[in-house]
C-alpha positions in Angstrom: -13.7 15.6 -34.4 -10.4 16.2 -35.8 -7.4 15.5 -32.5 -5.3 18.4 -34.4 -7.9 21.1 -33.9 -7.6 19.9 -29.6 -6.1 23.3 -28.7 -8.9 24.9 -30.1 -11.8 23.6 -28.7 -11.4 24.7 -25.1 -12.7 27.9 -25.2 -14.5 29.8 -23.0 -17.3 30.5 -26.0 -18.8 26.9 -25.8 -22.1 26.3 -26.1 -24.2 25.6 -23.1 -27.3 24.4 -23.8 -28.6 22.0 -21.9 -30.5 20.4 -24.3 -26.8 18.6 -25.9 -24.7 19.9 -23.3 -22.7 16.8 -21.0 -21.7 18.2 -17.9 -19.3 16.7 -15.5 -18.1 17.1 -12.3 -14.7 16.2 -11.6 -12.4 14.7 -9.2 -10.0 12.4 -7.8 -8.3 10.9 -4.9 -11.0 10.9 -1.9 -9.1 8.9 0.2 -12.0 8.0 2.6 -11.1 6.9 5.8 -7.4 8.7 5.7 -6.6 8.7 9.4 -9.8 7.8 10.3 -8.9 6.8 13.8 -7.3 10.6 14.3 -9.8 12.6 16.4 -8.5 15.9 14.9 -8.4 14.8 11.1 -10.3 11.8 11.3 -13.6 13.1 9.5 -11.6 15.5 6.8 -11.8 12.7 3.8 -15.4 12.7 4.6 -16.2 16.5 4.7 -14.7 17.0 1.6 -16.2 14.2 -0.2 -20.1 15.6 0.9 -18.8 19.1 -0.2 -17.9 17.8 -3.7 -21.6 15.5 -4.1 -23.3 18.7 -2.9 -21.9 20.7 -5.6 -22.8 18.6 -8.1 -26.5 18.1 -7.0 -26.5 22.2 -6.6 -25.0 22.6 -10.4 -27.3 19.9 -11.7 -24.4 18.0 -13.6 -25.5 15.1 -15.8 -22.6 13.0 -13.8 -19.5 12.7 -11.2 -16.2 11.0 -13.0 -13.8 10.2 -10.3 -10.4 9.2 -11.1 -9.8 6.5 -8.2 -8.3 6.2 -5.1 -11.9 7.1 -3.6 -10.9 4.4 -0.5 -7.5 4.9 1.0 -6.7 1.5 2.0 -8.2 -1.2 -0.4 -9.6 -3.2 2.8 -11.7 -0.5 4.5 -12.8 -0.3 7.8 -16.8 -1.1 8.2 -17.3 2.4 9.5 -15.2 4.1 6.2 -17.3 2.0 4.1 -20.8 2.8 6.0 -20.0 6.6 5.8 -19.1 6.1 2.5 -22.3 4.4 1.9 -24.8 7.1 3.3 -22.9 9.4 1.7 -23.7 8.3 -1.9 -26.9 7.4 -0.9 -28.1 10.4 0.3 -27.1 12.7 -2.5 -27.4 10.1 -5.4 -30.9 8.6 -4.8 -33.3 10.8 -5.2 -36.6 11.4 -7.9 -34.2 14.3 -10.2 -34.2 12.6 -14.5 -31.0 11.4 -15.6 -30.5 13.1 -19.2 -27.9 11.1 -20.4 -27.9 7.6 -22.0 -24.9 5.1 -22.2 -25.1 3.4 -26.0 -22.1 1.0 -25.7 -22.4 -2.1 -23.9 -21.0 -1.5 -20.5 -20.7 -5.6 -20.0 -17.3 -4.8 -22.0 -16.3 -2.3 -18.9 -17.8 -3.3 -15.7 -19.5 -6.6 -14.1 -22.8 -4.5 -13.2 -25.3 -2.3 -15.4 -25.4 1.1 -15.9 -26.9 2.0 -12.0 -29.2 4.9 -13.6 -30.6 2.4 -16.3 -31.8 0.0 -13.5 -35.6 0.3 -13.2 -35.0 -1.3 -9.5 -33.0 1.9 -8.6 -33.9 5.2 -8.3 -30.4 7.3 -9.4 -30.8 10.8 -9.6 -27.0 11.3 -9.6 -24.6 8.5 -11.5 -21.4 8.3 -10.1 -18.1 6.7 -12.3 -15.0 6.0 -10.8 -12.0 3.7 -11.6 -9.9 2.2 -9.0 -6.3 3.8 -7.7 -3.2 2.2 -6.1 -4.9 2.8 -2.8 -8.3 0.8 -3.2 -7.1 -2.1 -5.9 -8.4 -5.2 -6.5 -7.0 -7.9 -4.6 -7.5 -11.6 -3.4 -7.6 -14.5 -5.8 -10.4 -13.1 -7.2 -9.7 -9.6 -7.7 -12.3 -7.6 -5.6 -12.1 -4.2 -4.6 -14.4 -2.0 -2.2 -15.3 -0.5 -5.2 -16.8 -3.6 -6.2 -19.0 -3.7 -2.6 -20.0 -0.6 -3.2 -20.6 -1.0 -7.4 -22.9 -4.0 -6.2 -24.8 -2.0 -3.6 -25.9 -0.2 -7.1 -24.5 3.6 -5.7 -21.5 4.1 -8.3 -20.7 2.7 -11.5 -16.9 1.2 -11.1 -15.4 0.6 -14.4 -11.3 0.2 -16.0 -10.7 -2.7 -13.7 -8.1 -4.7 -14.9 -7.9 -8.6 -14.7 -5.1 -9.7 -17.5 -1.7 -8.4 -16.8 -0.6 -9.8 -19.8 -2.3 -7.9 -22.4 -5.4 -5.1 -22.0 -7.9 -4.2 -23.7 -10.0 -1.3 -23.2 -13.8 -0.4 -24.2 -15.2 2.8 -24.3 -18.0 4.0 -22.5 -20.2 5.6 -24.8 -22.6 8.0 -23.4 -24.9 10.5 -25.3 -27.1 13.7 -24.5 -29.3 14.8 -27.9 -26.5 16.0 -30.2 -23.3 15.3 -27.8 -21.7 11.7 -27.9 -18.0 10.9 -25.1 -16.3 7.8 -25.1 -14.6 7.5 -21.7 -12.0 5.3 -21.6 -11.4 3.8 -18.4 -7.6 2.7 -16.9 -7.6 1.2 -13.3 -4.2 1.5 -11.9 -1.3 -0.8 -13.0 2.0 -0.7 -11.2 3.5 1.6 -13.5 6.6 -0.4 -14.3 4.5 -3.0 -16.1 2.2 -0.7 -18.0 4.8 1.0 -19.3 6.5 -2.5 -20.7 3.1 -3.6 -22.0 2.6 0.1 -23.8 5.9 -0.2 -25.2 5.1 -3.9 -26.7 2.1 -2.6 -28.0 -0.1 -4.8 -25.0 -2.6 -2.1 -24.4 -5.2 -1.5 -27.1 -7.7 1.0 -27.4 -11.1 0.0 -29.1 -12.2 2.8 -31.0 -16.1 2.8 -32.1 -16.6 2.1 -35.9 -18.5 5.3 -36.1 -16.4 8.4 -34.2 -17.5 11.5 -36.0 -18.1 14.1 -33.4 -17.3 12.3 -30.4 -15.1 13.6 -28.0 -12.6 10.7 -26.3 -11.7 10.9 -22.8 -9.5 8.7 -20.7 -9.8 8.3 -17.2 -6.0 6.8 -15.5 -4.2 6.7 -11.9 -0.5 6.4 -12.9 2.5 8.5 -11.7 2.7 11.3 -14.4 6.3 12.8 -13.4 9.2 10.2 -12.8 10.2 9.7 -9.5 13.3 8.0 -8.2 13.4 4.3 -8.5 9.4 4.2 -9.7 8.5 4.3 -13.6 5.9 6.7 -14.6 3.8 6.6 -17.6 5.1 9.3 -20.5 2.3 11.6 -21.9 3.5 10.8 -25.1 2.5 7.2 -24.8 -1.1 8.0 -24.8 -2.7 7.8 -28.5 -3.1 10.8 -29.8 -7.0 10.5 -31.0 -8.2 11.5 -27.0 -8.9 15.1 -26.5 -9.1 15.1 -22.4 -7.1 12.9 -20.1 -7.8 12.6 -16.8 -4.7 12.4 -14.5 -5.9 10.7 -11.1 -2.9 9.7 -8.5 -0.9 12.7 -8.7 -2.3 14.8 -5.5 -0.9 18.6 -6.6 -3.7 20.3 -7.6 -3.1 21.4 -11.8 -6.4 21.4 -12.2 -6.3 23.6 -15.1 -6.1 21.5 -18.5 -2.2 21.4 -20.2 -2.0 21.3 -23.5 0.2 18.4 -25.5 1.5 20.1 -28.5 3.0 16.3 -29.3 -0.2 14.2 -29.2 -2.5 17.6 -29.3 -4.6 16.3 -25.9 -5.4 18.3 -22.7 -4.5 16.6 -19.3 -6.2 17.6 -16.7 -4.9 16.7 -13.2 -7.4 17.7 -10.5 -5.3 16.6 -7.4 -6.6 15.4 -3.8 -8.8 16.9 -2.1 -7.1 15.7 1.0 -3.7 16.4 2.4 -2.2 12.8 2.8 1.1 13.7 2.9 2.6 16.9 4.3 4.5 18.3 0.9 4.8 21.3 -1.1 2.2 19.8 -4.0 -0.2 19.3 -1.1 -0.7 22.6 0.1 -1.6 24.3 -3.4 -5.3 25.6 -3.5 -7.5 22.1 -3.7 -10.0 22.4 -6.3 -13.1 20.9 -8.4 -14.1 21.5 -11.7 -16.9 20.9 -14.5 -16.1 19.7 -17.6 -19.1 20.5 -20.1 -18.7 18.8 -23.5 -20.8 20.5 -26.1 -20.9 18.7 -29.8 -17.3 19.1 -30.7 -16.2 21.7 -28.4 -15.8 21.1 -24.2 -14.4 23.2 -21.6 -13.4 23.0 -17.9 -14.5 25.4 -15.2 -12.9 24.9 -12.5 -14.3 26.1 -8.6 -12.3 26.2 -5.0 -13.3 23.3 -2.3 -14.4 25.1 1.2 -14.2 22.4 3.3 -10.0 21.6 2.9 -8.2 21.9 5.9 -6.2 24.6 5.4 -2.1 23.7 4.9 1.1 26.2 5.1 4.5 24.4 3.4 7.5 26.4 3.5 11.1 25.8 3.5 13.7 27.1 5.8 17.3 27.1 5.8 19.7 27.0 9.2 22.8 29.0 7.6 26.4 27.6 9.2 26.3 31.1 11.0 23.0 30.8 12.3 22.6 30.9 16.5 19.2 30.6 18.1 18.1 28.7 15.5 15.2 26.9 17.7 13.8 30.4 18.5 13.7 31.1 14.6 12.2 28.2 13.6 9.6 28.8 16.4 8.7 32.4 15.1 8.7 31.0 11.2 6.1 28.5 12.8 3.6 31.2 14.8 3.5 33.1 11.7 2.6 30.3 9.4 0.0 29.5 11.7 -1.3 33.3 11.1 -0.7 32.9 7.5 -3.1 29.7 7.4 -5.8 32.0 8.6 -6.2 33.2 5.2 -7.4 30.3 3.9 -10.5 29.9 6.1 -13.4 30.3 4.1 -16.0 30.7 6.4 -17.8 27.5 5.6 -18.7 26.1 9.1 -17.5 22.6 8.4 -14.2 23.4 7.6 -11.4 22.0 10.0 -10.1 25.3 11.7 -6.8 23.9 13.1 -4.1 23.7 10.5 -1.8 21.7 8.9 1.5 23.2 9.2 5.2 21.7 8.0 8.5 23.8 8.1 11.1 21.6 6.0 14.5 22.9 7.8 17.3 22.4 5.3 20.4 22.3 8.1 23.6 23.8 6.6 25.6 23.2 10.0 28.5 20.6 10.6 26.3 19.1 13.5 22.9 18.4 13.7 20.1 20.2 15.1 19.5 20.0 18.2 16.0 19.9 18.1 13.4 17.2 19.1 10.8 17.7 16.5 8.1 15.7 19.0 9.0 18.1 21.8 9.6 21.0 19.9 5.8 20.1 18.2 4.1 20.0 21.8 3.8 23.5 22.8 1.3 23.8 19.6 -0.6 20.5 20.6 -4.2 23.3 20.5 -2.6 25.4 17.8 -2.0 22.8 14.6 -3.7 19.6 13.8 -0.3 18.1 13.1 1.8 19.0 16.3 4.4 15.9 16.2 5.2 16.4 12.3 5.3 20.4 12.6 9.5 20.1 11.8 10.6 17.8 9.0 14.4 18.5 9.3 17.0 17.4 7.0 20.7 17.5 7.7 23.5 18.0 5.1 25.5 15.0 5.0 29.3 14.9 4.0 29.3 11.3 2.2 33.3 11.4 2.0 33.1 11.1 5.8 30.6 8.4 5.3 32.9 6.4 2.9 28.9 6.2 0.9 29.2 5.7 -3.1 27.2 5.1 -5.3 23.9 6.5 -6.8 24.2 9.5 -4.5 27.4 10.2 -6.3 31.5 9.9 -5.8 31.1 11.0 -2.4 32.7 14.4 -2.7 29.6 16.9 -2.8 27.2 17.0 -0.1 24.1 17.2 -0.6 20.7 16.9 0.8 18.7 13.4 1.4 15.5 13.9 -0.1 14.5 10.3 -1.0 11.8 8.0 -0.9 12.0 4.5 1.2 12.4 2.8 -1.4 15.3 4.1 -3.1 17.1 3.9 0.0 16.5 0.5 1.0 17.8 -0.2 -2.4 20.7 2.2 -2.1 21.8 0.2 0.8 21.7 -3.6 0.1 23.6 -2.5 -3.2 26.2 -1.2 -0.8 26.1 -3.0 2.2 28.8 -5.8 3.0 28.0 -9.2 3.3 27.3 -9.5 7.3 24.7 -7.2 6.7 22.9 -8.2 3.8 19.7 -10.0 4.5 19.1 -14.0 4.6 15.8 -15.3 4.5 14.2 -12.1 3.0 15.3 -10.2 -0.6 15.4 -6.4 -0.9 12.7 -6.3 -3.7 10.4 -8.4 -1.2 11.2 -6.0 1.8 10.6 -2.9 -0.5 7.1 -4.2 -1.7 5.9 -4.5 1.9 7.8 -1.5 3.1 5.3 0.0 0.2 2.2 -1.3 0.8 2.7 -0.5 4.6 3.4 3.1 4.1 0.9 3.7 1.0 -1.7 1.4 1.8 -1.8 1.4 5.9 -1.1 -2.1 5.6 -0.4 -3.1 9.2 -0.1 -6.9 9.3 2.0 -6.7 6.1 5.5 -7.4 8.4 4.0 -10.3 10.3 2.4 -12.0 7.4 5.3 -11.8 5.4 7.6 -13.2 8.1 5.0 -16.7 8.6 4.9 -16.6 4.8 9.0 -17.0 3.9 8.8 -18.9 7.1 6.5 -21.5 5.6 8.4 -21.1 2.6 11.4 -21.8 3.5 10.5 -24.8 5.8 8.6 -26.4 2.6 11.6 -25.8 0.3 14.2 -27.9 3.1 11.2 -30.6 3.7 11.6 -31.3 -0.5 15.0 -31.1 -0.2 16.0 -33.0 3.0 18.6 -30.4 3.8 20.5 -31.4 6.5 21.4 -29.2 9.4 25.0 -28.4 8.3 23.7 -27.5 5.1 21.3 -25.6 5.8 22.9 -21.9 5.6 24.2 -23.0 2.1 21.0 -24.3 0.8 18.9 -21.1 2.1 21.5 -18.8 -0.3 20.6 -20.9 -2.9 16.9 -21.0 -2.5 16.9 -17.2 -2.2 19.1 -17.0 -5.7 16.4 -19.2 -7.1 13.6 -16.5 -6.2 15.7 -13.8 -7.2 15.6 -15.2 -10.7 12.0 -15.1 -10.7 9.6 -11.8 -11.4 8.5 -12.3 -7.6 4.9 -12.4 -8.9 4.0 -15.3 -6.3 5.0 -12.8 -3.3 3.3 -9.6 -4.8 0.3 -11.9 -5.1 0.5 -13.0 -1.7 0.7 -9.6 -0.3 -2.3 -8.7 -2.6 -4.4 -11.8 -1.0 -6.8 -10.5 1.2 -7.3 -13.5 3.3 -3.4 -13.5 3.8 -3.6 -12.9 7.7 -5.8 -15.8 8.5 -3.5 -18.4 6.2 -0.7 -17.1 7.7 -2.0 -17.9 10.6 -3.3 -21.2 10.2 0.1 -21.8 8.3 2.4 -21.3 11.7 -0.1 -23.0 13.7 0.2 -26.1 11.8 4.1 -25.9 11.3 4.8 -25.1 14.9 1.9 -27.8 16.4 2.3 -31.5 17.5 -1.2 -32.2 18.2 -4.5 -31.2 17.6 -4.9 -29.9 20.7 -2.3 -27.3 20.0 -4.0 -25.8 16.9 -6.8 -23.8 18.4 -6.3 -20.8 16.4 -7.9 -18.9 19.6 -4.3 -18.8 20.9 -2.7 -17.0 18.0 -3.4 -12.8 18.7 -3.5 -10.4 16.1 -0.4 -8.2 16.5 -1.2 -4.6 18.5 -1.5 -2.0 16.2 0.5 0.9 16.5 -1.1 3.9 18.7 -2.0 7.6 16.9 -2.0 9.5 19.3 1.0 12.0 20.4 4.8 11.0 20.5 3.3 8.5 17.6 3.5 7.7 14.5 0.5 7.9 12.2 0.0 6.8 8.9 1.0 8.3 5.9 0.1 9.0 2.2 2.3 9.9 -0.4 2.7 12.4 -3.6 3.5 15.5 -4.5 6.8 18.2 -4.6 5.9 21.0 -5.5 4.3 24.4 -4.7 2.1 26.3 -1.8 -1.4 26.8 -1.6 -2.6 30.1 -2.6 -4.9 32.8 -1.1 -8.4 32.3 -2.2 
């Protein structure tokens, strides 16, 4: 199939027999076991994820392609990974034929076989899935929970990647009578190194010998719009010979394929099904669709989830004028709860208490004088989100703040509406030398700042302190620093890492046996004997509570929009 003739062959007109016709459910970003300790939203993740296995059971579709981040965390808790578990189980096992046959070799894109073609298993719905930023590989030897649960034989997890330095990616090919795909898969890569290795021509694509009338999907997790300090991956840097892409990690819901006049591919970006971060892009309609490929023509029909919690974003704006400004804000709030009644469906599992932010955009001189914990407890029964209820930001003068730099020359205000990591960065740039950091660089506190806020990661501050610890202590036992020296030597160990990519950190923090070497690391560093190295004494640090005047943890993605009446 020619990739100019793309725009025309999504149409609504495509054939639909099911003798050649491949269809596909849809979907991306589960994000099992978001919050999973919250007894309000706890369970969403997992409501969702049944809702979107039933619908494909109940409209018979030949298979699920998921688009990764199916795991929130890439070290799931035993319970995430048992629900997860019966989940698949009970609505992909079952005695209903499997239609579709895979042609290629799938050794080239996954350790396992094909889970439908296994005579020991008894698949009546395959499952694919590539990993996200949330549930990547990690360790010395790369395994993901995907891999657990690709092993228990209940998904088919392909697109990892192994070599950094150059990849190459194999089509799956799978066939129905008269209709051949290749689906590509693409595992998430920090963006900032894809990109380099697409731009030196590091990533290839192996095409089939024989490609008349197949239709070429890819399957990726990158950032698709650019974001601050973070690289994304350009549209344009996909080859133009795929027809569908894909777009995992971005969680607004664009379900609807875009057409690139440029490379003459749709992307299709289904969005999460699960609010993990309380945006504008989060609280557009969530959906699912089914992508039926027919010969050389496919569409996409897509369908509205039931089970989503529903989510009111709006934006509010506290003129210099403006007096009883609390009582305002509290009226905007009880409507918005009203508003979110609209979106209740009537599907008994849905969550009924809703997920409300007001983003208040202060124009005054001073700040607010609003406590957006207290101010959020008077709706502790009302919203499922009572402590985040207010995000507030307050205009800034930066002339007053003597601030320069990327924000500007200091003379306009403006709004800070930034991620962690661009500040961070923003302010070691700027800082003056008593405050810059000593033992630690900024691109080492930004990773972990990163994986702690993305990935739930929360031993990542202790193990990175006993990690430069032991560092540190290593580099002045080669050395034989002495004690005088020792401020002088540190700067120039730090400038030594600073020349480096940092690769050996970012693999320590990927390491998922860090915690115990940590551990066993300061036990033998701070130990005289024997006796002093029972590792019994060492305690894992508390974790942080969830409950109210807390902090729970967050996702990320998405700027844009509001969710829709149904």
């Amino acid at each position: 199939m020619e990739s100019q003739n793309t725009e025309e062959v999504i149409k609504e007109d495509v054939e639909c027999d099911d003798e050649n016709s491949i269809r596909i459910m849809i979907a991306t970003d589960i994000h099992l076991g978001y919050l999973e300790t919250d007894r309000e939203r706890g369970n969403d993740s997992f409501v969702t994820f049944e809702e979107i296995l039933e619908h494909a059971r109940d409209k018979e579709v030949d298979m699920v392609l998921l688009g990764g981040d199916l795991f929130h965390i890439n070290k799931p808790s035993p319970t995430t990974l048992k629900k997860c578990l019966e989940t698949l189980r009970k609505h992909c096992i079952g005695d209903n034929s499997v239609y579709i046959d895979v042609i290629s070799d799938p050794k080239l894109v996954m350790n396992n076989n094909i889970n439908f073609l296994d005579p020991n298993l008894n698949i009546a719905l395959p499952v694919f899935t590539i990993n996200g930023n949330h549930d990547d590989p990690s360790g010395p030897e790369l395994v993901a929970a995907l891999d657990i649960v690709s092993n228990s034989g209940l998904v088919n997890y392909f697109g990892k990647c192994t070599n950094l330095n150059e990849i190459t990616l194999h089509p799956l090919i799978i066939q129905k009578n008269e209709t051949k795909i290749a689906i590509f898969g693409l595992g998430y890569v920090k963006d900032e190194r894809l990109a380099a290795m697409i731009k030196n021509n590091k990533v290839k694509y192996m095409k089939p010998t024989n490609d008349k009338d197949i239709i070429y999907i890819l399957v990726l997790h990158q950032n698709r719009p650019e974001r601050g300090t973070a690289k994304n991956i350009a549209e344009d840097s996909i080859p133009s010979f795929f027809h569908f892409i894909l777009w995992g990690h971005e969680h607004e819901c664009r379900i609807k394929p875009e057409y690139n006049t440029k490379q003459h591919f749709h992307v299709c970006q289904p969005g999460s099904p699960v609010a993990t971060s309380l945006c504008a892009g989060e609280a557009v309609q969530k959906k699912w669709g089914i992508l039926v490929c027919n010969k050389q023509s496919y569409k996409l029909k897509p369908y509205d989830l039931e089970t989503v919690r529903p989510f009111v974003f709006e934006n509010y704006t506290v003129e210099e004028d403006a007096e009883h400004e609390e009582e305002e804000i509290a009226n905007t709030v009880d409507r918005m709860i009203q508003d979110s009644k609209k979106q209740l469906t009537g599907n008994p599992r849905q969550p009924k208490l809703p997920l409300i932010r007001l983003r208040v955009e202060n124009c005054k001189t001073d700040a607010l004088k609003i406590n957006p914990i207290v101010f959020g407890q008077k709706y502790e029964n009302k919203v499922a989100n009572s402590n985040e209820i207010l995000l507030i930001k307050n205009r800034i003068n930066r002339t007053n703040r003597g601030v320069k730099g990327e924000f500007g020359d200091g003379e306009d205000q403006t709004f800070i509406d930034t991620c962690v990591e661009d500040l961070l960065k923003s302010f070691y740039e700027q800082a003056p030398e008593v405050n810059q950091l000593q033992s630690f660089l900024p691109s080492e506190l930004n990773e972990s700042v990163k994986r702690f806020i993305n990935q739930e990661d929360r031993s990542v501050f202790g193990d990175i302190i006993n990690y430069k610890m032991e560092s540190i202590m290593k580099h002045f036992e080669e050395t034989h620093v002495k004690e005088e020296d020792i401020g002088l030597e540190l700067t120039k160990f730090q400038t030594t890492i600073a020349e480096t990519t940092g690769e050996e950190f970012k693999s320590f923090l990927s390491d998922a046996n860090r915690t115990q070497a940590t551990n066993r690391t300061m036990l033998n560093i701070g130990s005289n004997s024997e006796d002093e190295m029972d590792s019994s004494s060492v305690d894992e640090p508390p974790r942080p509570a969830r409950g109210r005047g807390s902090r729970g943890g967050r996702g990320s993605r998405g700027p844009r929009g509001a969710r829709g009446k149904k």
